[in-house]
VOGU-3710 file (C-alpha; in Angstrom, 3 decimals, decimal comma):
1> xxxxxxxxxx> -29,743/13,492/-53,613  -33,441/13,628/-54,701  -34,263/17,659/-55,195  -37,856/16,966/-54,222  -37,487/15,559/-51,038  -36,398/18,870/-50,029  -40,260/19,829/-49,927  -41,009/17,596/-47,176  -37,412/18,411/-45,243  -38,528/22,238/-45,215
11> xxxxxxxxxx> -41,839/21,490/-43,969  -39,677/19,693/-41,029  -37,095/22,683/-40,972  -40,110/24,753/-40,374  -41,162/22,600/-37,464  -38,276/22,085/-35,481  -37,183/25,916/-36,013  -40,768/27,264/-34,001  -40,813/23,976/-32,054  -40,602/25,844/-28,501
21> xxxxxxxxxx> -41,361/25,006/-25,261  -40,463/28,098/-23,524  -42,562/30,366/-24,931  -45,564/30,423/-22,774  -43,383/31,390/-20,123  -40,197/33,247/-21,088  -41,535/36,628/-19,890  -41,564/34,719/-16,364  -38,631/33,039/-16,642  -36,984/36,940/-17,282
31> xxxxxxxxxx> -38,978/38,041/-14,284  -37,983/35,261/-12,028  -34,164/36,291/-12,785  -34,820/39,771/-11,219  -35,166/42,001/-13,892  -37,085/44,627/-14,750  -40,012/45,242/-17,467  -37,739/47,968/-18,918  -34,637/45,726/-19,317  -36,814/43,280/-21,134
41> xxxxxxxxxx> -38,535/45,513/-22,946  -34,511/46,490/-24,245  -34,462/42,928/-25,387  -36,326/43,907/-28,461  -34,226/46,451/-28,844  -31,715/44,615/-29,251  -32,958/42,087/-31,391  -34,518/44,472/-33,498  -31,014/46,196/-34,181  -28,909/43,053/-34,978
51> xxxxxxxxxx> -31,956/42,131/-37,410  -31,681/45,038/-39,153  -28,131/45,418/-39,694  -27,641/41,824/-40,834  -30,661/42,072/-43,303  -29,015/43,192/-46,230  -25,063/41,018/-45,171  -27,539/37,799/-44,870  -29,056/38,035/-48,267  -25,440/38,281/-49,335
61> xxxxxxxxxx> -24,083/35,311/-47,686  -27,397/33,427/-48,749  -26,621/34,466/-52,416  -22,478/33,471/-53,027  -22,959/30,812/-50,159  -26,164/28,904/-50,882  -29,221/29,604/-49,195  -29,521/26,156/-47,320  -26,387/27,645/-45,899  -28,114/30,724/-44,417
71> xxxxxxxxxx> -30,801/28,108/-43,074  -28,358/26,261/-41,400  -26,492/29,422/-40,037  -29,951/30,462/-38,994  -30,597/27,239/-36,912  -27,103/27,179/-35,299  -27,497/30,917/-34,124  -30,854/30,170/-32,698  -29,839/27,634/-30,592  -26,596/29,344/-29,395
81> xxxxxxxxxx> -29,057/32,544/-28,555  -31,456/29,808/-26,549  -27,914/28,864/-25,302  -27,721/32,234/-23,702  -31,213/32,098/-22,002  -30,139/28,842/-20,329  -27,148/29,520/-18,728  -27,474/32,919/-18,509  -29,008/35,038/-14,742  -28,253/38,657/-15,765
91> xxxxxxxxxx> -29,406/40,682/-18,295  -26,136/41,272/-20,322  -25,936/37,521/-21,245  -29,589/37,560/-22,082  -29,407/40,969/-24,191  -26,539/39,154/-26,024  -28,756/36,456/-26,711  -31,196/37,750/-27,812  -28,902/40,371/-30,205  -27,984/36,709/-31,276
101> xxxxxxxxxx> -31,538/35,952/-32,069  -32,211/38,922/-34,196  -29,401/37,595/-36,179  -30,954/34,159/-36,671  -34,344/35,952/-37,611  -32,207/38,094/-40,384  -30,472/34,853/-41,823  -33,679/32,739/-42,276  -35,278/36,337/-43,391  -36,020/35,838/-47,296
111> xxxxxxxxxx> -33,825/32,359/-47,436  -36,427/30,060/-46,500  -38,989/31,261/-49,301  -36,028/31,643/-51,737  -34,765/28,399/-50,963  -38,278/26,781/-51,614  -38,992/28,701/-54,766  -35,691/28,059/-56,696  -36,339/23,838/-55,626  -39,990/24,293/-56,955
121> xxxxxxxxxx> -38,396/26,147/-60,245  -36,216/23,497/-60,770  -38,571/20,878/-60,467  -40,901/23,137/-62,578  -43,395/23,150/-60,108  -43,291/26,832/-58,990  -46,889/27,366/-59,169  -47,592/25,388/-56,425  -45,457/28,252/-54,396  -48,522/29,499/-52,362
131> xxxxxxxxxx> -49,479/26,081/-51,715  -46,538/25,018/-50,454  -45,740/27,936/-48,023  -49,058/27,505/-46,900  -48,400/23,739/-45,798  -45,137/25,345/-44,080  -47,009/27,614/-42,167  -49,238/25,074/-41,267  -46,360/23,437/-39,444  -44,805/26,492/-37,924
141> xxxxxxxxxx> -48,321/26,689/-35,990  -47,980/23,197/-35,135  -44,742/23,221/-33,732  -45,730/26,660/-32,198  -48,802/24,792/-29,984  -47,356/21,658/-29,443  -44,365/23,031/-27,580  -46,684/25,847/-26,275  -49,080/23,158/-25,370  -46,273/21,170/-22,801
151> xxxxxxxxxx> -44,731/24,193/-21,703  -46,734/25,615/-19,094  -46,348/21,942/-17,424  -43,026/20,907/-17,659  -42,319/24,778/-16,084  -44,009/23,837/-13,297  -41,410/21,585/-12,445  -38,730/23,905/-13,462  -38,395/27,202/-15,767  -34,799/25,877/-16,996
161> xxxxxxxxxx> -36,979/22,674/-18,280  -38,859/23,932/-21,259  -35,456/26,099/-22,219  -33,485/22,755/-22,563  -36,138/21,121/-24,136  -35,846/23,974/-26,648  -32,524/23,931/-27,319  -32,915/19,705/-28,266  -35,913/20,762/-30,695  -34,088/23,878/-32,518
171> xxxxxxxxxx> -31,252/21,858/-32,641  -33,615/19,200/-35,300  -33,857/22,052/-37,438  -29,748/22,310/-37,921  -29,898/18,596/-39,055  -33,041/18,969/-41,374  -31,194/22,151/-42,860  -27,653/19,944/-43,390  -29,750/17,429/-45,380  -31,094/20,038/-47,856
181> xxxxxxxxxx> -29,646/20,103/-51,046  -29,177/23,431/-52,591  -30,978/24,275/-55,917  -30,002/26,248/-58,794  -30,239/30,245/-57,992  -32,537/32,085/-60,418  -31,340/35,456/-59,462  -27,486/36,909/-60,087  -26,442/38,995/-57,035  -25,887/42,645/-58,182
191> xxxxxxxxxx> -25,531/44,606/-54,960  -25,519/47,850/-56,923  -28,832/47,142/-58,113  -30,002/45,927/-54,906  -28,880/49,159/-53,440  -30,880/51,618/-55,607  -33,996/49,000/-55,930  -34,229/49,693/-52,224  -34,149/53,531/-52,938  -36,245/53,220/-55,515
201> xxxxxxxxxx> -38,933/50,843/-53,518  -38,505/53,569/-49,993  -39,621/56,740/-52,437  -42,285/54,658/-53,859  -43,421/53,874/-50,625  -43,296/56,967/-48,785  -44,778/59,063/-51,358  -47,686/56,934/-52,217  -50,252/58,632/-50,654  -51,710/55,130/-49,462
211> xxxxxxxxxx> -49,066/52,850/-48,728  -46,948/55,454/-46,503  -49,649/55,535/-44,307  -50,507/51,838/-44,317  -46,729/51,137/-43,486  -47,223/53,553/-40,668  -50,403/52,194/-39,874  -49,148/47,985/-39,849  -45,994/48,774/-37,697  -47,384/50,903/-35,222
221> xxxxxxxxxx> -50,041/47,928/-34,523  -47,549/44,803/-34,940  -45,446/46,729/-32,254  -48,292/47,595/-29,624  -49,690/43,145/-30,649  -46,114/42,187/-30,092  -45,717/44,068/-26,798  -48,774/42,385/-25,438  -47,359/39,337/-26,234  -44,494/40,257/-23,494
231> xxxxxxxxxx> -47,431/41,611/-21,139  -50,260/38,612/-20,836  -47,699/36,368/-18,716  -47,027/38,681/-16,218  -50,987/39,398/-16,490  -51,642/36,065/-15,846  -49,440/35,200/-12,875  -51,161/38,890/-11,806  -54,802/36,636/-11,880  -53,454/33,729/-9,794
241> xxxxxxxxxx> -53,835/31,497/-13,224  -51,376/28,413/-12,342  -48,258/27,848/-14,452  -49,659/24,208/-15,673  -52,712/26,015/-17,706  -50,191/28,791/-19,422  -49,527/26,295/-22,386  -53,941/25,839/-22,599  -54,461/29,269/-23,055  -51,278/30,434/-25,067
251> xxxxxxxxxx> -52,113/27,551/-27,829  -56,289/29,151/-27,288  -54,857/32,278/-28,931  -52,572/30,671/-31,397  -55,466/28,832/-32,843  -58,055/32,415/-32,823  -54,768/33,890/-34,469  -54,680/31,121/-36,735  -58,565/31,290/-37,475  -58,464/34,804/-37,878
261> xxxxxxxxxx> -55,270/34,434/-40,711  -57,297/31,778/-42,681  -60,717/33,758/-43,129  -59,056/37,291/-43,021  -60,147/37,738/-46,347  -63,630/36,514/-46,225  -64,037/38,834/-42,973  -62,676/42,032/-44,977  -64,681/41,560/-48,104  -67,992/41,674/-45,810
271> xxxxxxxxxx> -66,563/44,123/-43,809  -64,955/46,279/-46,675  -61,305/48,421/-46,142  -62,713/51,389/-43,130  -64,621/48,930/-40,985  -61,262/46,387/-41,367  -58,886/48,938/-39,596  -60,934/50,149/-37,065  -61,768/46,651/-35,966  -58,022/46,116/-35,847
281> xxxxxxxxxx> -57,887/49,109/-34,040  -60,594/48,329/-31,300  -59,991/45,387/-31,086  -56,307/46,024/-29,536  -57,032/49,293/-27,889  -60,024/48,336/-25,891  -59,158/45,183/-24,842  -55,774/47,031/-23,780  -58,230/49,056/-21,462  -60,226/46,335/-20,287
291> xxxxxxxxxx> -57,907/44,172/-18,976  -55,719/46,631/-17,575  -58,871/48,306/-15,566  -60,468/45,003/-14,693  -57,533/42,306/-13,511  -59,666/39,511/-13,209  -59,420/35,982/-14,723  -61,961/36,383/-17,606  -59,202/38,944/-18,851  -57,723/36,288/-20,789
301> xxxxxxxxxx> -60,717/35,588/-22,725  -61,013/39,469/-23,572  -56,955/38,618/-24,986  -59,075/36,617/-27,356  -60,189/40,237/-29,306  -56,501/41,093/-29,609  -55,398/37,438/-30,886  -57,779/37,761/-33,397  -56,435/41,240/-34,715  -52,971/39,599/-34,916
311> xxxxxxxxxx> -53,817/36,959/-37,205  -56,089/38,912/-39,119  -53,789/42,586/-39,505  -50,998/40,494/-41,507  -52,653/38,924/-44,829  -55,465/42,251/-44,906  -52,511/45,099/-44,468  -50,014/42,767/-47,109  -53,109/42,615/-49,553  -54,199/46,461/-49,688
321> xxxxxxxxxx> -50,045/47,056/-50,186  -49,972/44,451/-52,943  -52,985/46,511/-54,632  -51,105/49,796/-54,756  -47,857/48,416/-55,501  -45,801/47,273/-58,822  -44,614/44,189/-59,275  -40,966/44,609/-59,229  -41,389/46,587/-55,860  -43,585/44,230/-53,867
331> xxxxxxxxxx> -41,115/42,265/-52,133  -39,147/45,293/-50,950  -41,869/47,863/-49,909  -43,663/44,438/-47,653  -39,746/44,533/-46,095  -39,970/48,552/-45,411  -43,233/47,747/-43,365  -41,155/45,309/-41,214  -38,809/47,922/-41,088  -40,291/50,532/-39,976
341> xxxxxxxxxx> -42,265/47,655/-37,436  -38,479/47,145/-36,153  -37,465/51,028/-35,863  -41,472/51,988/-33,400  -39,892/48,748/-31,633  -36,518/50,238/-30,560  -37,722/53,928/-29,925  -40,867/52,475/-27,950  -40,588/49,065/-26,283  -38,316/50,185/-23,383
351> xxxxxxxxxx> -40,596/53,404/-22,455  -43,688/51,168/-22,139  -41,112/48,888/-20,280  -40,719/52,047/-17,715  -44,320/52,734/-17,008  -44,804/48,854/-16,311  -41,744/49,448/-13,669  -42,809/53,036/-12,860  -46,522/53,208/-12,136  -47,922/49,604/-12,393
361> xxxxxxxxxx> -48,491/46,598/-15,325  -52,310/47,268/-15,648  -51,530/51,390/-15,894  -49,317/50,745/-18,658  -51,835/48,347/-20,527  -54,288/51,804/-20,166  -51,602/53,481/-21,393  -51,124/51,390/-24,154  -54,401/51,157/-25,127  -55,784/55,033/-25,317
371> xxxxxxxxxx> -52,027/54,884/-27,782  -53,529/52,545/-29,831  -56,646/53,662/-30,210  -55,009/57,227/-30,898  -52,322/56,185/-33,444  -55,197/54,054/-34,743  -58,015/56,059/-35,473  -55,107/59,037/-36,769  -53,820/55,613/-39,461  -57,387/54,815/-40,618
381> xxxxxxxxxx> -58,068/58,574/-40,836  -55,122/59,113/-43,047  -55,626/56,139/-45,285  -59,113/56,779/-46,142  -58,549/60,478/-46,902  -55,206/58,885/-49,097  -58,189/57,096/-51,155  -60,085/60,648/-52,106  -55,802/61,810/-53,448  -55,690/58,734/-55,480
391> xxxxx> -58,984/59,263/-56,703  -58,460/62,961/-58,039  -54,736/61,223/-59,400  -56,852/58,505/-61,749  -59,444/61,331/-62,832
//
């Protein structure tokens, strides 16, 4: 079997695994079952604890048992979670599911880009790395607003629609990832060395007087982006927007996300490192505000402010961690800011979940934003005083 035609199969893997149809509406579909914000809002939870305790067991099985392996256990654990949301109507089959999920997220976690690498090493072509992940995310986005796209139509007809339809285009991604062929590994598996690299990597990165607070910083703002990702649906429906458009509008923020990825660093070299994080900031806390004291239908263009932090936070918060950070402790400190993304997720996402129940959806958006623009304004604070420490420390 030809090693390089593995290229083009993970740029299809990469396709068929974000190829979803559901997405523009799965908070609805949740809602239509009868539950509550706060039970979905223990979906993450869930997810987020199943992803974190088969981190380290995945990268295991992905070392002794290949890593197309762990791509292929990924797909099949997707579609069984997807499984769940389809036949399931309460919320313990769903919770499973999506404790399923988290799984799947955890086995394709660090596989995929190993998987690529070690095929471009072998071909002798790893310097064409960036390039190539690039393409691949290229096609994640595709598959993302394609299915998107169709979504918000075919639910019209029925929420259960765009769920099957999911389930047939995850399932393309288990029969892209049994046609892979598995490279040579570069890297022996020494899990007593992995163990106190990660101790080694979580010192670094909480004592740095920088990167702690840029950790701290990044999760606190993927979890408050991520959470109004499970609000704007429910928003929506609030504005009398009709199911059909929900696709239009959810692939209008995928590409400002997308935009905002591609010339993040143009945009923070005129802006420079303060002005960067306290557009982030504003950008998510005030439109938080906005739409949650004015429900009206130009609400989803304010959405547009917050899109654009999410594609722009990623590549400028990776970047000023790269700058700080060694080499050989790169990889692992950019996993301790998912980390500790995963860890505001569980201790947060169900109380916001309450006051959506509680007191009302646009209250909690309020609440949500003065919290950002708090925790916001405290990050940025923190990380440009951490530049006057590291100053003194180089003197």
């Amino acid at each position: 079997m030809n090693l390089k035609a593995n290229i083009k199969k993970y740029y299809a893997f990469k396709f068929f695994r974000s190829f979803s149809f559901w997405i523009p509406i799965f908070i609805l579909y949740f809602l239509d079952k009868g539950l509550s914000f706060t039970q979905i809002m223990l979906f993450s939870v869930g997810s987020n604890i199943l992803q974190i305790l088969f981190e380290v067991p995945s990268g295991v099985f992905a070392d002794f048992f290949g890593r197309k392996n762990a791509l292929v256990m990924a797909a099949i654990l997707k579609v069984t979670a997807i499984c769940f949301f389809f036949f399931g109507n309460t919320f313990w089959p769903f919770l499973i599911g999506w404790s399923i999920f988290g799984m799947s997220l955890a086995f394709e976690s660090g596989s995929d880009s190993a998987f690529i690498y070690d095929t471009l090493k072998e071909l002798k072509r790893e310097k064409e790395y960036k390039k190539i992940e690039g393409i691949a995310f290229a096609f994640v986005t595709m598959g993302l607003g394609i299915g998107g796209f169709f979504g918000g139509f075919l639910s019209e007809i029925s929420f259960k629609l765009p769920i099957l339809l999911t389930i047939f285009a995850f399932s393309g991604s288990i029969i892209v990832g049994l046609l892979l062929k598995e490279p040579k590994h570069h890297k022996e598996v020494d899990d007593k060395k992995y163990f106190k690299h990660l101790k080694q990597a979580a010192h670094f990165a909480f004592k740095h007087p920088k990167v702690k607070w840029l950790i701290v910083f990044s999760g606190f703002m993927m979890f408050i982006l991520l959470t109004g990702h499970k609000f704007y649906q429910p928003y929506m429906q609030l504005v009398n927007i009709d199911l059909k458009f929900f696709g239009i509008i959810y692939l209008m923020w995928l590409i400002i996300s997308s935009l905002a990825s591609w010339f993040a660093q143009d945009i923070e070299k005129k802006l420079g490192e303060k002005w960067s994080l306290l557009m982030i900031t504003l950008f998510a806390g005030v439109h938080f505000i906005l739409i949650g004291r004015f429900v009206f239908f130009f609400g989803i263009f304010i959405i547009f402010f917050a899109e654009f932090a999410w594609g722009f936070i990623l590549p400028v918060i990776n970047d000023y961690i790269n700058k700080h950070t060694e080499s050989h402790h790169r990889a692992t400190v950019l996993s301790l800011k998912g980390f500790f993304k995963s860890i505001v997720m569980i201790l947060l996402a169900p109380v916001l979940g309450y006051f959506a129940d509680v007191l009302s959806l646009p209250t909690a958006l309020i609440i949500l934003g003065v919290f950002t623009l708090v925790i916001g304004t405290f990050s940025t604070v923190m990380i440009l005083r951490s530049n006057k420490e590291l100053a003194k420390i180089t003197v």
